[in-house]
Wavefront OBJ file of the C-alpha trace (Angstrom):
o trace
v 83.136 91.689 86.430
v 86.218 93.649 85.326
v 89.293 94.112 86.511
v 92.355 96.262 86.243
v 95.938 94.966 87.049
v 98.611 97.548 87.053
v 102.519 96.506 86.751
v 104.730 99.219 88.018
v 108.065 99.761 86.652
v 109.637 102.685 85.114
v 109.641 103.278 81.319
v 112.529 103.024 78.906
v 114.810 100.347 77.620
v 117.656 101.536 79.927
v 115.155 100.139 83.135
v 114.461 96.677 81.743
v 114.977 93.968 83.810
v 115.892 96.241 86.951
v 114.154 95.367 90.304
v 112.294 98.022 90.754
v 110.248 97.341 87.415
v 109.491 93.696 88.737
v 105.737 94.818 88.273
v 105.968 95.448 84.737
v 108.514 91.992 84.408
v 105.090 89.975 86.127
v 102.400 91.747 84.010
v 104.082 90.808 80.652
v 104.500 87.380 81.395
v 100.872 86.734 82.925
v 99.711 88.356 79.626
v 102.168 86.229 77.713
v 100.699 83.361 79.639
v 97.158 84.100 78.935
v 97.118 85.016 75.435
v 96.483 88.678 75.803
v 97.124 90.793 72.846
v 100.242 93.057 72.495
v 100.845 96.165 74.689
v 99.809 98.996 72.839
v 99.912 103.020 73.513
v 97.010 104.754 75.178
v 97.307 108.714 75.160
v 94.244 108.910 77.455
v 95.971 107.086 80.339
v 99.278 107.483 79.382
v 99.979 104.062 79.484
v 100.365 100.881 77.292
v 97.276 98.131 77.747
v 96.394 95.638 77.037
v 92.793 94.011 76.947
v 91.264 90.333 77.486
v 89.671 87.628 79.812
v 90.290 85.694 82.223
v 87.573 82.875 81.893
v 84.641 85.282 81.995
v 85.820 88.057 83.892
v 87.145 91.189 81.424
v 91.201 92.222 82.295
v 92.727 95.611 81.843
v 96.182 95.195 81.743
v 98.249 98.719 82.194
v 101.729 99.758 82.550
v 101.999 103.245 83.549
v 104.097 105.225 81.069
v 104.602 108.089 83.234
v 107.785 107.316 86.043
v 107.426 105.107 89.108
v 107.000 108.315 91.588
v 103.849 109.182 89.210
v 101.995 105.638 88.398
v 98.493 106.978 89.799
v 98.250 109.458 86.846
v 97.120 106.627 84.493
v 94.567 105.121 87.433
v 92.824 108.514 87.619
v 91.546 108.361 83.841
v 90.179 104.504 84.161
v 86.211 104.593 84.010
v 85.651 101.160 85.162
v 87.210 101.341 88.699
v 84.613 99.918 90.947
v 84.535 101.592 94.545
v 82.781 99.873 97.548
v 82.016 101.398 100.911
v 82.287 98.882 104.118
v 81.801 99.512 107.400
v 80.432 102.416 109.394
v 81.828 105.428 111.289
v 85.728 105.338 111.546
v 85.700 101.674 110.335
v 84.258 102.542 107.070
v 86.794 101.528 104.631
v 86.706 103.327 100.918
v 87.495 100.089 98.537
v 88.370 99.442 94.987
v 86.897 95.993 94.676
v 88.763 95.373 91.156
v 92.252 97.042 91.007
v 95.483 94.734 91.697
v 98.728 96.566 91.547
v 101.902 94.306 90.995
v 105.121 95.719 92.453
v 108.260 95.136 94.105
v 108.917 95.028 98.019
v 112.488 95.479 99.667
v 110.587 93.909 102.342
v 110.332 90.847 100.916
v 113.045 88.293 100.157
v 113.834 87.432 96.489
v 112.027 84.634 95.168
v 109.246 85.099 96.939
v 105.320 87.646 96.564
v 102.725 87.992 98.789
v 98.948 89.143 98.283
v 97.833 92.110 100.659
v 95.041 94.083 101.082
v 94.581 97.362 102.912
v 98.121 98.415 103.274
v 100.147 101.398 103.482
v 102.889 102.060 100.726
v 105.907 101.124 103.035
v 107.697 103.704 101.475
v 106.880 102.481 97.953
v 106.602 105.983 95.703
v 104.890 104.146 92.601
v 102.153 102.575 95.394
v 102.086 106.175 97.277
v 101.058 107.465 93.790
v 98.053 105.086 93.269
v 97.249 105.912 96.644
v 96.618 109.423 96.138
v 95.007 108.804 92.477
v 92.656 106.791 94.180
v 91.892 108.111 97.640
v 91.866 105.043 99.529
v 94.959 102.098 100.469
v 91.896 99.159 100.158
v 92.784 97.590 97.128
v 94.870 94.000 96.111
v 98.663 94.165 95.808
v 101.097 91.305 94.899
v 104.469 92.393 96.539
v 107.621 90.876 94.714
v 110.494 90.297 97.128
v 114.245 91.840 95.568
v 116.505 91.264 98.103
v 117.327 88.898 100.736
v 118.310 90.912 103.409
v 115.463 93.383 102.386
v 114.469 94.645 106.295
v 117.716 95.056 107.075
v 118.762 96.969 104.061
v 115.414 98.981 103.967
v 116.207 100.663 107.342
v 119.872 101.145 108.032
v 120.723 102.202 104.303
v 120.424 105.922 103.147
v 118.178 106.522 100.350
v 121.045 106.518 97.668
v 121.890 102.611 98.957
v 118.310 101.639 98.358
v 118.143 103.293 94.812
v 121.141 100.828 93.861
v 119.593 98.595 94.472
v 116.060 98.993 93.085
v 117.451 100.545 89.961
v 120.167 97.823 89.851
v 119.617 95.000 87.292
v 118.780 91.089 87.943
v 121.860 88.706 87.147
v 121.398 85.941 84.577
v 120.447 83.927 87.341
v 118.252 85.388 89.420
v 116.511 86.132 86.003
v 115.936 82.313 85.548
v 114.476 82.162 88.693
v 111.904 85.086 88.314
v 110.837 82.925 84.976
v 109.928 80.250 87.518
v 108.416 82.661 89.835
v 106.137 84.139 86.976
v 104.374 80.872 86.768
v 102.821 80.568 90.656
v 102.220 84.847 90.138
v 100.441 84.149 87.337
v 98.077 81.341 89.276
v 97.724 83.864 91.860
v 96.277 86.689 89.408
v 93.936 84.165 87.647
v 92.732 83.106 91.136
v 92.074 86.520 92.426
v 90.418 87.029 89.033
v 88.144 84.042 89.033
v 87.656 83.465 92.742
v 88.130 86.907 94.478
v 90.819 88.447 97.161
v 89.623 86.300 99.750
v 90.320 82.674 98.041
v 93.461 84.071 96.839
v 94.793 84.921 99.968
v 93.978 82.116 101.897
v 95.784 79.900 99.183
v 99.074 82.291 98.947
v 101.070 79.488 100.301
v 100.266 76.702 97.605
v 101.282 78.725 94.563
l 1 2 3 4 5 6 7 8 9 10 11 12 13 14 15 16 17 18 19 20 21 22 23 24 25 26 27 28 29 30 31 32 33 34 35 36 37 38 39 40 41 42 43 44 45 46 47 48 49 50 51 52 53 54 55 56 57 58 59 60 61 62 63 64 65 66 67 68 69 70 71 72 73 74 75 76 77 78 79 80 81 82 83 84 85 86 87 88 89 90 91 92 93 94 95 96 97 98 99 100 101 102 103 104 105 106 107 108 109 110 111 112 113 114 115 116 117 118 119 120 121 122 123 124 125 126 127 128 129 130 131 132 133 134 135 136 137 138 139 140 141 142 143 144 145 146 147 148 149 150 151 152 153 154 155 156 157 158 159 160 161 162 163 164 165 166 167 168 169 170 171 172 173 174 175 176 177 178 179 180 181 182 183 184 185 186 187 188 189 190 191 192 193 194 195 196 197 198 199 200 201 202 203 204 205 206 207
């Protein structure tokens, strides 16, 4: 099978190693990890990939080139989204069985991801986007936590406070410790690669 994982960020030198392009941060060190070949442009998508395997199972790596608020322009050109139908009547769910979007969550504390399924964006534009591109919310997400106080922050903060700090840049520090994060993400993707959403999921805890 083949899958697509998508790191959000925003492009440009000037939004390196912000939080809100934690996605992108994640995707080039899994593909660091794995041996992947360079990024490299695609007009088409409007995106850089980058293309190779996880054990037997063909990877699509892509980082949107167009901003955060507009990632789901690049998912709308990819041919080899796979779309499953489950369920009937109002329970039928619409789901793309191999797309994984990495991205951060203000909901989330720092130094810590989870894997979710079936969610609504919470607010997230670059997730909203994909959304839209792809008509349906069923598909695999690891969230990144930013911030500590994240909830709290999230909903008594105007939307200028939370651009701050999304747009604000990691510390030396906390930079270290995303390099130590990158190694359980990276276990998660290969799992959810190689062994599917569900396995994945129920193991979120040991990575």
């Amino acid at each position: 099978m083949s899958y697509t994982i998508v790191g959000l960020g925003n492009p440009g030198s000037e939004y390196e190693n912000t939080r809100h392009n934690s996605g992108r941060f994640f995707l080039e060190a899994f593909a660091k990890e794995n041996d992947f070949p360079d990024f490299v442009p695609d007009k088409k998508l409007k995106a850089l990939i980058s293309e190779g395997k996880i054990g037997k199972d063909k990877v699509l790596l892509v980082e949107p080139e167009s901003f955060m608020n507009n990632s789901g322009e690049s998912l709308r050109k990819i041919k080899d989204l796979r779309f499953k139908f489950k369920g009937k009547g109002k329970e039928k769910i619409n789901e793309v069985t191999n797309l994984v979007v990495v991205h951060d969550d203000l909901d989330i504390p720092f130094g810590k991801f989870k894997i979710s399924f079936n969610k609504s964006s919470g607010g997230h534009r670059g997730v909203g986007s994909i959304i839209k591109a792809v008509k349906t919310q069923a598909f695999t997400r690891i969230r990144v936590g930013i911030a500590a106080s994240a909830s709290v922050v999230k909903k008594s903060q105007d939307e200028a406070a939370v651009d701050k700090i999304i747009l604000g840049k990691f510390k030396p520090s906390e930079m270290e410790e995303l390099k130590k994060l990158s190694k359980s993400i990276n276990s998660a993707l290969s799992v959810l690669v190689t062994e599917g959403r569900e396995t994945a999921m129920s193991r979120q805890g040991s990575f």
